[in-house]
C-alpha positions in Angstrom: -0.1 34.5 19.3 1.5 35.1 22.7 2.4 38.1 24.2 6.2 38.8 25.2 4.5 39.2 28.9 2.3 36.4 29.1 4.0 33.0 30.5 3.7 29.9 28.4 1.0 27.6 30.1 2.5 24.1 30.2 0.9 20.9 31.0 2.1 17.4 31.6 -0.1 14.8 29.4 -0.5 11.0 28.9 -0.3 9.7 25.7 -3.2 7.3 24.7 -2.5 6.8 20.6 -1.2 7.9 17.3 -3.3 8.2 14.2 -2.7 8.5 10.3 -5.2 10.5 8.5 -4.5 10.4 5.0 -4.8 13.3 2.3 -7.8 13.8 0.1 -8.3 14.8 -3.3 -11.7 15.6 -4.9 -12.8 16.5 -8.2 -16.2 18.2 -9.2 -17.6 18.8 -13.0 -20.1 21.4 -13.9 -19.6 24.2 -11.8 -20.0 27.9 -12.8 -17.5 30.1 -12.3 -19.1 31.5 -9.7 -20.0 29.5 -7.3 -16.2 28.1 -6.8 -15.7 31.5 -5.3 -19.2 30.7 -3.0 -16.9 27.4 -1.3 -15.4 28.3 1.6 -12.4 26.8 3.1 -13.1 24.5 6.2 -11.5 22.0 8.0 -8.6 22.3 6.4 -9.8 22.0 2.9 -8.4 23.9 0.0 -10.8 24.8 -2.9 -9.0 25.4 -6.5 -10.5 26.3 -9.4 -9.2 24.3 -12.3 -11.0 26.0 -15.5 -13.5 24.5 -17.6 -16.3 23.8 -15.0 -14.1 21.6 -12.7 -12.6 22.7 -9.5 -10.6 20.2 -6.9 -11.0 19.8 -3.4 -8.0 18.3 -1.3 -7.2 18.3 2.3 -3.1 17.4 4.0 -2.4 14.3 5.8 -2.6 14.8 9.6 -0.4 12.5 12.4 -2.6 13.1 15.0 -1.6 12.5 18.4 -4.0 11.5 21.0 -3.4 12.8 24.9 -5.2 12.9 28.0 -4.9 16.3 30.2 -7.2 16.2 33.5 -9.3 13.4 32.2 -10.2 14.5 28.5 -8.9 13.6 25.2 -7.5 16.1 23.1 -6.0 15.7 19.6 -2.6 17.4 18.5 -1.6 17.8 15.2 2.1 16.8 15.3 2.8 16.2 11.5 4.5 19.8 10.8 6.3 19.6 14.4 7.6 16.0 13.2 8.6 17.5 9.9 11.0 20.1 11.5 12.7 18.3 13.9 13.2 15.5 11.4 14.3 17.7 8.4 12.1 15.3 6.3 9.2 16.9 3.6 7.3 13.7 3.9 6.2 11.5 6.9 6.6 8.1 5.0 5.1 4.8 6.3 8.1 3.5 7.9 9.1 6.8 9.3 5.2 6.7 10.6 5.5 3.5 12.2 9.5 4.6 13.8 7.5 7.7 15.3 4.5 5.7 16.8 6.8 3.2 18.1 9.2 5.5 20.2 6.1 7.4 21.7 6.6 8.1 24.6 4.0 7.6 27.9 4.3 11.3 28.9 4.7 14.2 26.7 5.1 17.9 27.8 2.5 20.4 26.1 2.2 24.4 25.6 -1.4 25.4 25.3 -1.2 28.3 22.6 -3.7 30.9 20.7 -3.8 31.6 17.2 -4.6 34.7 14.9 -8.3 34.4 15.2 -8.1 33.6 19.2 -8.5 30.1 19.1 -6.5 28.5 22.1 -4.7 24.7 21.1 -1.9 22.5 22.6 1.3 21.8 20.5 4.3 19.8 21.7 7.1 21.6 23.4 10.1 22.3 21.7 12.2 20.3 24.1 10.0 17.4 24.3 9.6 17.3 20.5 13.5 17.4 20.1 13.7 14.5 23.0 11.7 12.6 20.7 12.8 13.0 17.6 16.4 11.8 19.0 15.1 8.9 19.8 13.5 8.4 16.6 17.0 8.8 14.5 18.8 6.6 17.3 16.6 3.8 16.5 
């Protein structure tokens, strides 16, 4: 998280592409109770127990949007950005296919740094309002 003194780095970036990554769900028979406790969490995968020697195993969709900043790619999650600005729960297919037809060619990012010090970009509040107007317009 950001200081209150530290100035919010912001970048210009090109937009190359959009991509869907749908949600997972797992199931596993015959574990022991403990070695559900042994599986970490990585990736964004969520480990539950479920009794009886089964756990599950299930991961979120992702909207991933693809940019370029000074020559390499980076990916942005935008699916929880996307959900706030729309007021929507659920990015449905055809609300999917309004969002990756109103992209725009040039977005605005803030780089940013979590909890455990890990620096990412996420789309700026303005620019992720400016496009979610155009979205509801069309």
């Amino acid at each position: 998280m950001k200081s209150a003194s530290e100035a919010p780095t912001l970048v210009k970036a090109k937009t190359l592409s959009m991509q869907y990554v749908p949600a997972e769900i797992d199931y596993e028979y015959g574990v022991k109770r403990h070695e559900i406790y042994k599986r970490c969490i990585k990736g964004g995968r969520r480990v539950i127990g479920g009794g009886n020697g089964q756990y599950v195993t299930s991961t979120y969709s992702h909207f991933i949007l693809k940019v370029q900043i000074e020559g390499s790619e980076i990916e942005i999650w935008t699916e929880r950005t996307f959900k706030e600005e729309l007021g929507r729960k659920r990015l449905t297919a055809k609300l999917r296919e309004q969002i990756e037809s109103t992209m725009p060619k040039n977005v605005e990012l803030e780089k940013c740094i979590s909890a455990r010090g890990t620096e990412y970009w996420t789309l700026t509040s303005e620019t992720a309002r400016q496009w979610a107007k155009i979205i509801k317009s069309s």
